[in-house]
N, C-alpha and C positions, 0 to 999 in steps of 0.2 A: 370494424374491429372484431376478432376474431372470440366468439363466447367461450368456446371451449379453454384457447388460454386464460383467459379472465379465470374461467371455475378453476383450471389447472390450478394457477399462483392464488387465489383466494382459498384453495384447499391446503396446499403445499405451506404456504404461511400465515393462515388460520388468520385470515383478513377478508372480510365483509366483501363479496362480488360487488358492490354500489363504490365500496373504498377502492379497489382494486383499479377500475373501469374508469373512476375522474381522474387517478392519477393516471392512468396511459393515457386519457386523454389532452391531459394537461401535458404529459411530456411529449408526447408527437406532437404537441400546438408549440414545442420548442420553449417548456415554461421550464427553467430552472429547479434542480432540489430545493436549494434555501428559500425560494420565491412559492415554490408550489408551500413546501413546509411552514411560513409565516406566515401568507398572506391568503392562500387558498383554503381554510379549516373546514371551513362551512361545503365544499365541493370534496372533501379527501375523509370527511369524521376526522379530523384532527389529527394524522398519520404525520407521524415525523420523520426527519430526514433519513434513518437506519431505514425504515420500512419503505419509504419513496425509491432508495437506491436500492432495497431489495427484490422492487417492483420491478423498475429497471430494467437491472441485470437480467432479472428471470423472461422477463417479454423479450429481451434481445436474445438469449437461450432460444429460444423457441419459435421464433423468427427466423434464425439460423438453420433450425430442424427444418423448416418449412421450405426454405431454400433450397434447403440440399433434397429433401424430397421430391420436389420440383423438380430437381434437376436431375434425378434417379430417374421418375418418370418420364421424362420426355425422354433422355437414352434410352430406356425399353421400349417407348411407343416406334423411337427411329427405327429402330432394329426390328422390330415386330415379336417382341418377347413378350410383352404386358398382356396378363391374364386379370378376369373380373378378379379371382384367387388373389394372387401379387400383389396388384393393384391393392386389395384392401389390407393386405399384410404392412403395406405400405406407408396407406395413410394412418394405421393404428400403432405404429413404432412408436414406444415413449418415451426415447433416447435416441444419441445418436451410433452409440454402439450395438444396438438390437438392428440399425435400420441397417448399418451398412453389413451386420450380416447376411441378412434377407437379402440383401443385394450381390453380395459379394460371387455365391457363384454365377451371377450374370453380368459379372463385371468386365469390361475389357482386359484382360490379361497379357504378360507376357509370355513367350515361349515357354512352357513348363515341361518336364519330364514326363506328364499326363496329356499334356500336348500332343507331346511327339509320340507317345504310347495309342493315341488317336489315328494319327496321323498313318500310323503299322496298319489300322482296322482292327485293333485289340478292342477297343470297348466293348462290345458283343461280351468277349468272354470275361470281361469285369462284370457282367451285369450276371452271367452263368454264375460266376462265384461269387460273390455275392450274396446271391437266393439262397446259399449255402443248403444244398440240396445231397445229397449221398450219391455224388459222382463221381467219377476217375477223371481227376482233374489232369491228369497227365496225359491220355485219350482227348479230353475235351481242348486241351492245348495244341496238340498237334496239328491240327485243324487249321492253326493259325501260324503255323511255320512259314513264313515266305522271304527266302529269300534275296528277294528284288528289296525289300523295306526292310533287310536286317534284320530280321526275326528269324535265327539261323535252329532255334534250339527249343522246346518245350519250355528251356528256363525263362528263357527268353521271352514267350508271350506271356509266361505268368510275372516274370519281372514287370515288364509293361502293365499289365492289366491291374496287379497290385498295384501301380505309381496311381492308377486310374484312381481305385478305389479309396486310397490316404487322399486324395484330391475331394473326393465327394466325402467323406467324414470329415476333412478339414473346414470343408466350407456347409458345413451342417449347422444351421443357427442353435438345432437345441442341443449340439453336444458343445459349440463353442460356449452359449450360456455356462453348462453346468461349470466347464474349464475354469472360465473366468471366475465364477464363484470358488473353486477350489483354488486359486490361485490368490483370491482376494481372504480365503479364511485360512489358507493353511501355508502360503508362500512363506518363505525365509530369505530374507535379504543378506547376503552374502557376502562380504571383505577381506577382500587378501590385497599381501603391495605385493608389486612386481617385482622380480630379481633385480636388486644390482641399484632398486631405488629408495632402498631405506632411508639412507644417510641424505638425497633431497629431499624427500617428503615426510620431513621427522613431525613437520606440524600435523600429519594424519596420523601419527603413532598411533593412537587410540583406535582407528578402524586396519591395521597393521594386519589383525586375524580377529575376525567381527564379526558377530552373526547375531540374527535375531530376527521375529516375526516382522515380516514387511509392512502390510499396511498400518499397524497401530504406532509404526516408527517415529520418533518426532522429530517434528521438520528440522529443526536444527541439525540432527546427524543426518539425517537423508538427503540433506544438499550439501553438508561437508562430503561425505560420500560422493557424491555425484562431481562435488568439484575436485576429490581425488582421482578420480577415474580423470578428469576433462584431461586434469595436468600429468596424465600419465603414469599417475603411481601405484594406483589403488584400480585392483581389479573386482566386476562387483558382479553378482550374479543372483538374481531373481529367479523362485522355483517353490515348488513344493513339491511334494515325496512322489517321485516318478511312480511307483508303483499304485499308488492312490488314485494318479490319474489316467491310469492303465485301464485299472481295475472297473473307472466312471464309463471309459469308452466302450469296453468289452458287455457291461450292460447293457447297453444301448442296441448293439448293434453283432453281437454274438448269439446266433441261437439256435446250434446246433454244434455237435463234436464229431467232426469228418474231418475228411481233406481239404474241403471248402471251406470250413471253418478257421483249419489251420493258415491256410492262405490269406483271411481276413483279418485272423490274429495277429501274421504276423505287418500287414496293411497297414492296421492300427499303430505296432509300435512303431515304425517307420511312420506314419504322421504323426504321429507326439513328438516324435524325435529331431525329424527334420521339418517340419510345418510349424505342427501347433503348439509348441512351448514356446520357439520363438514369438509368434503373434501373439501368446499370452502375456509373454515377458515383456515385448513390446508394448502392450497394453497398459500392465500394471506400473510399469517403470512411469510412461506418460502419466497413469493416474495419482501414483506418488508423490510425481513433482507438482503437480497441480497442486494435491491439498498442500503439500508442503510450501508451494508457491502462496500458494491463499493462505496459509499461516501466518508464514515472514512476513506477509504484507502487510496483514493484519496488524502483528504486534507492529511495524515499521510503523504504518500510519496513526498508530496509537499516540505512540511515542511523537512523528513530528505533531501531531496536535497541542499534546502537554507541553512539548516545545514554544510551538506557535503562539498558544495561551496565555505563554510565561507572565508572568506580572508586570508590565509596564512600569517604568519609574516616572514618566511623564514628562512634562518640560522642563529641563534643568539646564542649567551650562555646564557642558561637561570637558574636561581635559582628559582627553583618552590617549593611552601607550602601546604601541604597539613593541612589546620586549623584543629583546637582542642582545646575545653577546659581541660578536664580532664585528656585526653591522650596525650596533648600537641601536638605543629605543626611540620610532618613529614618534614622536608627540606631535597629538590636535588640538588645535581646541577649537569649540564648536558651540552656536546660540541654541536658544532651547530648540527650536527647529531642526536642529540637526547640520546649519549651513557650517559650512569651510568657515574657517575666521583667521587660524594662523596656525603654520606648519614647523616644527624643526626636528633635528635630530639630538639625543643626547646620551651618553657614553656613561653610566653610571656602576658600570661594573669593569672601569677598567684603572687606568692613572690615580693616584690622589686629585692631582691637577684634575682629570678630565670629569671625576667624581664630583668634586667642589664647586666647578662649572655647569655642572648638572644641576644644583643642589641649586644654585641661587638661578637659573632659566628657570626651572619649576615655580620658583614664588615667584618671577618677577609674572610669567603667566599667570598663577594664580591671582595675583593683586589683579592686572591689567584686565583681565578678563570675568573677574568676579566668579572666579570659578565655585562649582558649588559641589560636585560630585570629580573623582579620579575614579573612569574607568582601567581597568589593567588587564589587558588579554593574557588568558590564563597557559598557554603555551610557552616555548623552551624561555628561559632567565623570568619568567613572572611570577613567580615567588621570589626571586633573589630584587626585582624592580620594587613589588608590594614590600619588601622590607626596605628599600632603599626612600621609599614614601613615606612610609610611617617614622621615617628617622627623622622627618624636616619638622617634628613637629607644627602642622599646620593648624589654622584655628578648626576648631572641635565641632563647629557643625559642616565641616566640609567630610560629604561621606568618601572613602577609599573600599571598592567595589572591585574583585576576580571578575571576569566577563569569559563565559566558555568562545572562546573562536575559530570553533570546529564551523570551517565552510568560507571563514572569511580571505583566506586565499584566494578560492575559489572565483569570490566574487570579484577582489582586487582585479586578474586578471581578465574579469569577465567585458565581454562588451556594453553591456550596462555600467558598470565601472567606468571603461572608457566615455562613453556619452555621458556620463554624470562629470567625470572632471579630467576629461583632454587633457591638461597641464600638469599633471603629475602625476607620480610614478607608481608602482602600488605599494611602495611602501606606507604610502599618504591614504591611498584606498582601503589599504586594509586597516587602518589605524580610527581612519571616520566611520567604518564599518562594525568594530567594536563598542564605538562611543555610544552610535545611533540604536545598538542592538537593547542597550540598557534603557535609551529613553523611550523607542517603542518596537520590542521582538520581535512582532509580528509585520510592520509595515517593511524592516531592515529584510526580514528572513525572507520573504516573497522575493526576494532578487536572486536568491541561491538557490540552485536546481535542489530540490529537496533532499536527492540521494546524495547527497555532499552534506549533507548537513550532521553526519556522525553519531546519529541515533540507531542504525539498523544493522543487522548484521544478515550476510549474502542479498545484502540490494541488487548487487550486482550480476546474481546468480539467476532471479527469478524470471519470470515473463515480465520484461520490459514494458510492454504496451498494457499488460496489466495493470502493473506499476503505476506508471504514470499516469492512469484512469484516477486509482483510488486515493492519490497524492494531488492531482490536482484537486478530486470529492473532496479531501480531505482542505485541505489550504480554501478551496471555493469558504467551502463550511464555517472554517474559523475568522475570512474577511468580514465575510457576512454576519457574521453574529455578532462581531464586535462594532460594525458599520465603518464606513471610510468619510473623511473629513474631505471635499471635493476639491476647496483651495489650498489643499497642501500637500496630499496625498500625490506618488509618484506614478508612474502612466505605468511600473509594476504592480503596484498595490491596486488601483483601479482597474487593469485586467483582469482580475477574479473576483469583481463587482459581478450579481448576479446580471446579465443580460448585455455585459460590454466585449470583454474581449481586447486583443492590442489594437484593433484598428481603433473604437471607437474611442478608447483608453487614450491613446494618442492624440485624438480629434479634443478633447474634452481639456487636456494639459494642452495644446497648440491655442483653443479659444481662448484660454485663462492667462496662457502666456499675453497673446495678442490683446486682447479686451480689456485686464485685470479680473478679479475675482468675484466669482458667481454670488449675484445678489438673492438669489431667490432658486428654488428647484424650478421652476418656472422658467427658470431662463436654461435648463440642460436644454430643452427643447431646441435652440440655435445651433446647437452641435452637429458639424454638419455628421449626415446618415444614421444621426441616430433617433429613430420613428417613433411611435406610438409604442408599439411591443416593446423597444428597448427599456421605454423610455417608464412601462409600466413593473419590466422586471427591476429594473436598477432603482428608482428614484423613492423607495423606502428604505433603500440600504444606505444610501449618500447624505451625507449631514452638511449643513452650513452653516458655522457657529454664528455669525454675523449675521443670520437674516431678519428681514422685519417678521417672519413671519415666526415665533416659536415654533410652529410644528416642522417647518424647516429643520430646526436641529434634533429634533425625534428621530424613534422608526414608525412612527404612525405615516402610513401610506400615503399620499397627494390621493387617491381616491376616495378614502376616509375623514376627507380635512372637512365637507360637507355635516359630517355628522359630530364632529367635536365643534364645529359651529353651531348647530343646530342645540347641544348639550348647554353651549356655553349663552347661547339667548334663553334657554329656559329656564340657567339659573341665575339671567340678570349678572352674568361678570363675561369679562373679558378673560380671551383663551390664557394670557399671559398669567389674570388673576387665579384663573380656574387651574392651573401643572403647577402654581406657589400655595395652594390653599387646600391641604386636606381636609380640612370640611367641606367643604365645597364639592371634592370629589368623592366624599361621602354621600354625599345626596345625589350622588348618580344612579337612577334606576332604567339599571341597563334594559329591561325587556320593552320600556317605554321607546326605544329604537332599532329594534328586529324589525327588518325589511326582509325581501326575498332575496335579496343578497345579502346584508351585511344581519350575523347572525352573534350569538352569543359570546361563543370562541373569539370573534374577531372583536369584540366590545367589551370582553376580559382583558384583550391582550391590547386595546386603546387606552383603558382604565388605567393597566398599570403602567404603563408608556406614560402617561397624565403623571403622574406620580412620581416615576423618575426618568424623566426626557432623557433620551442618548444614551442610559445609565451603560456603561462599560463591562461587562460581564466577567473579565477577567480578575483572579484576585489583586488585592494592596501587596505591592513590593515590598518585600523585608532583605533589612542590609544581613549579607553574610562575611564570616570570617574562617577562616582555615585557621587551625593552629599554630602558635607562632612558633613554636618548638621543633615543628613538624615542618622542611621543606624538603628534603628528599627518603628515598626508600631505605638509605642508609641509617636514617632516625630513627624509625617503625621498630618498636620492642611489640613482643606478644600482650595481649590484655590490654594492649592503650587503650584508650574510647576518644574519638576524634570523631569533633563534624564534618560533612562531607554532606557533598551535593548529588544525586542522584544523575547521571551521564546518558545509561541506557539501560531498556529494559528487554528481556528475552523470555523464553520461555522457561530456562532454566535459572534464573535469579536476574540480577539486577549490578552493574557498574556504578560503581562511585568515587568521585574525584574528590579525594582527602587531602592534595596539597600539593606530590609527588610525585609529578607527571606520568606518573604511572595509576589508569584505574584499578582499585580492586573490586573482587566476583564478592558481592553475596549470593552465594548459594542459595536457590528455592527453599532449602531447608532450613537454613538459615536466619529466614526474611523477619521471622514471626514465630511467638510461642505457642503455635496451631497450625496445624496443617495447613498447608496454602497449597492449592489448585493451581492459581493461575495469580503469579508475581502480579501484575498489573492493580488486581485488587486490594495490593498491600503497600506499591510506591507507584513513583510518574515521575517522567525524567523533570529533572528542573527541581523538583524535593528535600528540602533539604531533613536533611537524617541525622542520627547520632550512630557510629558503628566501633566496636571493637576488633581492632586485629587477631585473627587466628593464627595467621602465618607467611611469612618472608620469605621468598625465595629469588632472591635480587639476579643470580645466573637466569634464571626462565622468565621475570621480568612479573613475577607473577605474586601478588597479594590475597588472599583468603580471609574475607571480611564477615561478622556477624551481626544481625540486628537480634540475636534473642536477648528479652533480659533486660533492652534498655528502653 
């Protein structure tokens, strides 16, 4: 392991070299975040899952350098280029933009204009001017007339030999430093639309003619920008005040007022020009999008967590609709399990006739089925269905429940869909998909690629593979915390069990298929290919409500079961008597079981485990209602105050679905009667809010919502 990074990342994020060192250890032994963060305290000081992934990340950083250093070096060594000099410039790069300039003019190149100014036998008199020495550079040019090689003219070799000289200032690591610095404090990012494309790119109007300092830009307009240009409209240009970076280079490397100097002068502006404001632009553009990138992500994954999170309603039987005007509303109905029970279709917004027939299918399923909850996907007729509900007067402890169904298309047509139920269509898919989301969010939402799941805005913009890193972090994190039940849990939900994965995911539901249902953790072991390692990352996360063994249905680890044994003989009760009897775990004195492994941290987090087995981390479900006054944007006067559910959240405020299938913006400014930094700190999708409208603009589709005040 390599000490220098260890000190780097324990410097960098002001974490203990001993904490730094067992988590890279742990993660090359191929130990999971959630697994290293629960179960490993005593090896990490207690670092939890933010700092394990930022361990991570940064080891793999820097890994990366080392590769590419590698591989810098061994091309110089092939070539015969590597100096002791070089060489240590090399290994002391602390990025990867410093390295590849050290590199870059010994880079393999293409044919360049300095190339072929070689190629004449100019260089000589590049290096003459240059020295900027008080000569007759018109004299010292002549010298180099030849020509066989097209050097007809004195201009001629000084043309070439200037190409020369913008070649070696371009590729000057300490004048690109300074660039890049003036281009990161003083760039201005630039927008204009192109001729002729107003009128399609009206949703860019705002970056139309835009300008403003580049790097403190936020992410939201610099990937709208970015996705104006993709689409053609919007033209964008990175820079700061040519003359300033003139000014940097002529320091540097002017020092003298001749003819040679003139020559240098004008060297320089010809490489700002043509060289190096491109590679700086190119630079900063890339670095834009990154942060910008690692922004969006960030609030994205925020958001599907609070998603993920959402409050379970539990086992219920539920009759779930999936609305429709033309196609009429799919109805499910479904055991608290989530299974298919019975399918139809019913027409509630069309005929009297087909209304009335709707009217009496709905109870005759509710009786039959003992229904206890009406899910209702909250998309196009699901406020005109939610009132066609509430019209049947049903009995009064039956709850009538919106369900957001952003994704559940998605999934309908998804291949999981199909392997879950062959025999029908997705209108049934999507319909079970809504019911299942309300009895548990999180095991439903695992089937849906997350960037479909209608929480983020430019998912689709950023580094995909990024993406999907901090999305699956993210999803791993929230299975994990809330644990997965083995015999019932789907071979979705069990792949982002720490240490499974789909093959083993599959192996685990193929035994339970074949076998019946796991009696004991003890028996995951039969699973074919899943070892020792798997079997010690997953099997405190996996619960079996049914086992003889209580600790089975905990997160107390199968390696720790020895020491709640040990607890539960010294206090004379059984483990059963010992998780029902807070006294009993009162008189636990944890230091009385400090081993060389098992340490305080892990004997806190047994204790309270003891206390409340399995206990569910997510909050209690509370029923919501929309306004019943309120179903489209045509209703919406100024001043209402309507509750609404929180949708999405951004950098710039916060979406909420008031009933109208149209979200409205609360403004950041908006959120709160104080200053807000950062919306996140103020709501989380799935929140339910109280907002008053600002304003209506039913042409733009567009609502202006407040939270001050209320």
């Amino acid at each position: 392991m390599n000490s220098v990074h260890i000190n780097t990342i324990s410097t960098e994020l002001k974490i203990q070299t001993n904490q730094v060192n067992a988590a890279v250890a742990l993660l090359d032994d191929d130990a999971t975040i959630p697994f290293i963060a629960r179960y490993r305290k005593e090896a990490t000081g207690s670092l939890d899952e933010v700092a394990i992934t930022n361990i991570r990340d940064r080891i793999k950083q820097l890994r990366e350098l080392d590769k590419r250093r590698e591989a810098i070096l061994k091309s110089l060594e092939e070539r015969d280029l590597l100096t002791d000099e070089l060489k240590d410039k090399i290994l002391n790069a602390p990025n990867m933009a410093l390295l590849e300039d050290i590199y870059l003019p010994f880079k393999p190149k293409k044919r360049t204009r300095a190339t072929i100014a070689r190629e004449k036998g100019l260089e000589p008199l590049a290096e003459i001017i240059f020295e900027q020495n008080n000569i007759d550079v018109e004299k010292e040019a002549e010298a180099f007339i030849n020509q066989e090689k097209e050097v007809n003219t004195t201009e001629d070799a000084l043309a070439g030999a200037r190409d020369i000289i913008a070649e070696w200032i371009n590729e000057d690591a300490g004048v690109r430093a300074k660039i890049r610095e003036l281009f990161a404090n003083e760039g201005t990012i630039t927008s204009t639309v192109i001729n002729g494309q107003e009128e399609a790119g009206v949703k860019f109007t705002d970056y139309f003619d835009w300008s403003e300092q580049a790097m403190p830009a936020p992410s939201h307009r610099v990937l709208a920008m970015i996705r104006g240009e993709s689409e053609k409209v919007l033209r964008l240009k990175i820079a700061p005040p040519k003359e300033n970076a003139i000014y940097i280079i002529e320091n540097i490397f002017l020092i003298s007022d001749n003819d040679a100097s003139m020559q240098v002068k004008n060297a320089i502006e010809d490489c700002y020009k043509r060289l190096l404001s491109s590679a700086m632009e190119n630079e900063i553009r890339a670095e834009m999008k990154k942060i910008a990138d690692e922004e969006a992500i960030r609030v994205f994954a925020e958001n599907i967590r609070e998603l993920l999170m959402s409050p379970p309603l539990g086992r219920k039987r539920i009759l779930a609709i999936d609305p429709g005007f033309r196609t009429g509303c799919k109805v499910v109905c479904l055991d608290p399990q989530g299974k298919l029970l019975h399918n139809s279709v019913i027409y509630p917004t069309k005929s009297d006739n087909e209304k009335e027939d709707a009217r009496k299918e709905i109870k005759a399923l509710v009786n039959k089925f003992k229904t206890q909850v009406i899910a209702i996907g909250n998309g196009t007729a699901g406020r005109e269905t939610e009132a066609f509900i509430k019209e049947l007067n049903l009995p009064d402890h039956i709850i009538i429940e919106m369900v957001n169904e952003s994704g559940a298309s998605i999934y309908s047509a998804s291949e999981i869909a199909r392997e879950e139920f062959p025999d029908h269509d997705v209108t049934v898919r999507g319909a079970v998909s809504i019911g299942r989301r309300l009895i548990d969010p999180l095991a439903e939402l695992v089937k849906i690629d997350p960037k479909s799941i209608g929480v983020g805005q430019y998912q689709h913009d950023v580094d995909q593979s990024s993406l999907k890193d901090r999305l699956d972090d993210v999803v791993g994190s929230c299975v994990n915390a809330v644990g997965v039940e083995v015999n019932t849990a789907s071979k979705q939900l069990l792949t982002y069990v720490s240490g499974l994965g789909p093959q083993l995911a599959g192996n685990i539901v193929a035994l339970r298929d074949d076998k019946g249902p796991f009696k004991s953790r003890k028996e995951l072991r039969k699973v074919p290919r899943l070892g020792p390692k798997a079997f010690e990352q997953a099997a405190g996360f996996l619960r079996i409500q049914d086992a003889e063994n209580p600790l089975d249905r905990s997160a107390v680890h199968p390696e720790s079961y020895n020491v709640v044994n040990t607890i539960a003989k010294d206090l004379n009760c059984t483990i059963t008597e010992l998780m029902n009897d807070d006294t009993l775990q009162q008189k636990i004195k944890l230091e009385s079981y400090v081993t060389d492994k098992v340490g305080i941290p892990t004997l806190l987090d047994i204790k309270e485990e003891l206390s409340k087995p399995g206990r569910d981390p997510r909050a209690r479900f509370e029923v919501f209602s929309y306004s019943p006054d309120v179903n489209t944007m045509n209703d919406l006067e100024v001043d209402m105050i309507l509750p609404g559910i929180v949708t999405n959240v951004t950098n710039f405020g916060a979406f909420v679905d008031i009933g109208v299938h149209q979200d409205g913006l609360v403004h950041i400014s908006e959120l709160a009667d104080k200053f807000v930094k950062n919306p996140t700190d103020i709501v989380k999708p799935g929140q339910k809010v109280k907002v008053k409208v600002m304003s209506v603009d039913i042409d733009r589709k567009r609502i202006a919502l407040s939270m001050r005040g209320l």
